[in-house]
Every structure is written in C-alpha cells, then in structure tokens.
N, C-alpha and C positions, 0 to 999 in steps of 0.2 A: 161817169165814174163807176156806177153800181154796177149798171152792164158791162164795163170792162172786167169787173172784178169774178162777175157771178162769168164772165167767158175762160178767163183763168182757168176757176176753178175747174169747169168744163173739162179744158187742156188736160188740167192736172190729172182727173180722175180720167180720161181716155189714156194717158200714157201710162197711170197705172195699174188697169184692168188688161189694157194690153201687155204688158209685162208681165204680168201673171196669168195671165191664157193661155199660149203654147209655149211647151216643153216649161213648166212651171219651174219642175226640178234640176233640169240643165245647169249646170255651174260654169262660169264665167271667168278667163283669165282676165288679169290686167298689172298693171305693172305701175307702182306707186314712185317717186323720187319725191326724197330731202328739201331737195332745193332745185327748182324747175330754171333759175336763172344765175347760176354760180360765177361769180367774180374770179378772176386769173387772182390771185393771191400768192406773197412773199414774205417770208421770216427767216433771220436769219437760223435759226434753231428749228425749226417746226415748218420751214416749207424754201431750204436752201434755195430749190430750183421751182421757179413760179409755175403756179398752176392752178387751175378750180378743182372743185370739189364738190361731187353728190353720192348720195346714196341709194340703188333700185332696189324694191321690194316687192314681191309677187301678192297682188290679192288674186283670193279667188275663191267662188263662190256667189257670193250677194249684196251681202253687205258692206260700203267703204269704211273706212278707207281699205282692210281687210277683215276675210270673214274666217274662211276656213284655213289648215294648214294647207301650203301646195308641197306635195312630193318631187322630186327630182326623177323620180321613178316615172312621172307623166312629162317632164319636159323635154322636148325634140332636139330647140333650139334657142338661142341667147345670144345676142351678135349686137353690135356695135356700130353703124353707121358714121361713118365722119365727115365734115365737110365738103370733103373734094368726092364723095359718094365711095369710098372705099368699106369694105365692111371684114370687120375683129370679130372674133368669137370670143363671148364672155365667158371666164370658167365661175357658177354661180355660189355664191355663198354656201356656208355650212351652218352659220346661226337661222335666230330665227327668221321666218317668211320669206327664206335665203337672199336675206341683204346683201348685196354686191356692190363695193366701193369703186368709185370711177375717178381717177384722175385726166384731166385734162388740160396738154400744155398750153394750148393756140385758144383763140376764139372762133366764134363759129356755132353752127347747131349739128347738134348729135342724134341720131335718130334710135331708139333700144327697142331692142324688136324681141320677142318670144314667140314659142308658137310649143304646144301640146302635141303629143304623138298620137295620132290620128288612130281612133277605135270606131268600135262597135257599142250600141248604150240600147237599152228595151229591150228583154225577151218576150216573145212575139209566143202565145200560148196554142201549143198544138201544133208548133215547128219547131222542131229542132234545129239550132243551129243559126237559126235567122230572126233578125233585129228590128225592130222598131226604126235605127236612125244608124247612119255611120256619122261621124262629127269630124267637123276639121275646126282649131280652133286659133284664134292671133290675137297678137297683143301689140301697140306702141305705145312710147312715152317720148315727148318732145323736150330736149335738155336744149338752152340755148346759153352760150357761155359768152358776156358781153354785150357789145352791143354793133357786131358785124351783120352782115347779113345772114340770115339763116336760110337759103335757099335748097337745102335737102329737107327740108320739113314738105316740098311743094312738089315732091318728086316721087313714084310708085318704087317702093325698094325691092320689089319680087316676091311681097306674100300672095299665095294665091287667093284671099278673099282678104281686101286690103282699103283703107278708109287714109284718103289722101287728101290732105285741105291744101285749099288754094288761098291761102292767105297765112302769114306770118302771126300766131298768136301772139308777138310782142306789138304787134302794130295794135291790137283791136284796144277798148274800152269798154268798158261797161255798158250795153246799150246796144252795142255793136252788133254786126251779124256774121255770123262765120260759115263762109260757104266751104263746102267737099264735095267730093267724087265717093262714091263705092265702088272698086273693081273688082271682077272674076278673073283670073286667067288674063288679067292685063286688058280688058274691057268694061264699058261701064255694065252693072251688076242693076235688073228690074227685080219688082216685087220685093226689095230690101224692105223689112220693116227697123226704122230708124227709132232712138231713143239717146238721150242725152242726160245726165245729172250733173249737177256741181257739187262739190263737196262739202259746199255749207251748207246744203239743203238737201242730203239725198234722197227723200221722198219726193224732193218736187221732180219733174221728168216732165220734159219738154219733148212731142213727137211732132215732127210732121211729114208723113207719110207723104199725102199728097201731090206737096210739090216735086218733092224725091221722082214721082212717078211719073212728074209731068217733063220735068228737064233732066232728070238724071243728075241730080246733083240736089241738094237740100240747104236752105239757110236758118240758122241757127242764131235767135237770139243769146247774148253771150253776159255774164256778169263776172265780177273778179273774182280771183281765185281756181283752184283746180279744178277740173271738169273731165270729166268721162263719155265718151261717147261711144254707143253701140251700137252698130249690125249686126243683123239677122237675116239667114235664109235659107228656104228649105225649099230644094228642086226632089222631082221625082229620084227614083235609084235609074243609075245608069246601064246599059248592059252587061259593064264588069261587076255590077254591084247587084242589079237584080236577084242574085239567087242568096244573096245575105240580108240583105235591109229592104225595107218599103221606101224609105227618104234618104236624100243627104242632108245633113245640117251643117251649115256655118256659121261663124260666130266671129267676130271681130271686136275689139277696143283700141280708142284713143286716147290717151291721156294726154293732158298740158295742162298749162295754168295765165292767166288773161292777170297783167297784171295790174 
C-alpha cells in the first residue's frame, strides 16, 4: 500500500512538472455544461413541448472549471453535432463565459465542438515579423440526453487535431479505463503529450505518455464526475509556415462526466 501511494504520488508530480514545462503561458480552450446528462422533460407551462436541457460555457485559460474571460473576438467556430452526425452552428451567448442554452427534443448524444482562430503567439527577438509558435486550438464537450445510445461520441467530427474516445462515458465506472485516439488530419497523431483532470481534483493529472506512444491510443483511469482531457503538440513549421514561426502548436480538450 505505501509503495502504491508513494508511485501516485510520482504520477502526480510528473503530470504536473509536465504541464508546466512547455509553452507554460499558452491558454487553453474548453467547453464546460450544466448538466452533462439532461433528461427529455415536460410541463405543462414551462416546457409545453418535451425536451432536455443544458447549459455550455467556455473556460479558458488554466484553471477549472473557468479561468479567464474568453472573447468572441478569438472564436472561429461553435457547432452542434446530433445524433444522426448532422452538425448546427451555435449562435454563442452574450452573458458571462458566453453561456449558450441548448434545447434538445430526441434523445441521443450531442457532440459541442469550438475551435479558436488560428494565430501567431512569441515574438522571436531580432526578427521582425516571425513567431515563436502558430497555434491551432479545439474544444469537445460530450452531452448525452437519456439513455439511448450515444454512438457520435465514438466518431471523429472533422477537427483537425481532434481526441476521439472509443468508449461511451455513460458505460464506464469509477475505476474504469477510458481508451482514445488522437487524430491529425484524420490520422492517428505521435509524440502527443497526454494529460487528464477531473474536476474534483484539478491538481491531480493523470499522464501517460508512454502507452499513447506505444499503441497510439492511451487508457485512462477514470473516477466520477467531470473530467478534462488534453492534448498537445508541437511539429516543426511547415514550408508555408517556415518564414513566420519556428513551431506549430496544437492544442485539444475533452470534456464529459463518468457518472
């Protein structure tokens, strides 16, 4: 039991020296909800025509559940996924952390996707002009309404640096392990550095690299409640990009909640 504890702690402290190593300052989308498993609901006054109900909220930043304001000024995109893999564009909120209300007639899993407008970040001293890092940045959050199947959670929606689990969050249990994919360009994505929190612990961070690198794919011990997961990676600059940046950086998050 002692050496179980004292290898934890290990864990712990390598996931968070890692996290704080490269691009320390880099800020991170992700996309918070209300209520990760919304019940179809009926009243006669207050909800004539049935339906569920959640609420998205943008963190971004560092710290859960949010940290910093996000601007609209940085968002690309905001879309909607439905069951049958069709996708909506969300028009996002105007209060704060631009909470955006979702009704949902049917049951089924919902997939909310965001993504940031792709820049330039590091001025590079003694160039004019050219950058430390171009960033591309993404976001999921897994809504599941019911208890149908949610078989779009299992499916790559077209981000280009995109974290895909092959397993229904509603199935797992505390204890459990939750495998994914990392994709580039609709391919599995190497050298990804992996990180994970739940949201009742966000100091603890669960990494494992390793395996990520050995199968392409990473399992994840899982506990209840909401959870974040994130990729990273950073490739050379490409030929379009050489004469602006020395890197590309990506960025991904998952959100759901293990119930």
């Amino acid at each position: 039991m002692k050496r179980m504890k004292q290898t934890m702690a290990i864990i712990v402290l390598v996931g968070i020296c890692i996290c704080l190593s490269t691009t320390v300052n880099a800020h991170k989308l992700w996309l918070n909800a209300t209520d990760y498993y919304p019940e179809i609901f009926s009243h006669p006054k207050y909800a004539p025509q049935p339906r569920a109900k959640t609420v998205i909220y943008f963190g971004w930043g560092h710290k859960l559940p949010v940290s910093d304001l996000f601007s609209d000024d940085y968002l690309d995109t905001l879309l909607m996924v439905d069951p049958t893999g069709n996708k909506t564009e969300l028009e996002p909120g105007k209060g704060g952390f631009m909470a955006t209300e979702l009704l949902m007639k049917n049951e089924g899993g919902r997939v909310i996707a965001a993504s940031v407008k792709p820049g330039f970040h590091g001025d590079v001293k003694g160039k004019k002009n050219f950058y430390e890092m171009r960033y591309e940045m993404y976001a999921k959050a897994l809504i599941a309404v019911g208890s149908s199947k949610h078989d779009v959670f299992l499916k790559p929606i077209g981000q280009r640096f995109e974290i895909v689990p092959l397993q229904d969050p509603k199935d797992l249990k505390p204890g459990d392990w939750l495998t994914f994919n990392v994709l580039l360009d609709g391919k599995p994505a190497r050298g990804v550095e992996i990180s994970a929190s739940p949201y009742a612990k966000p100091l603890l961070t669960v990494v494992d690299n390793l395996t990520y690198k050995e199968t392409g794919k990473i399992k994840l011990m899982d506990c209840s409640g909401p959870w974040i997961v994130t990729a990273k990676l950073e490739l050379p600059a490409t030929a379009e990009f050489k004469d602006k940046c020395s890197k590309l950086y990506f960025i991904s998050t998952l959100t759901f909640e293990v119930p």
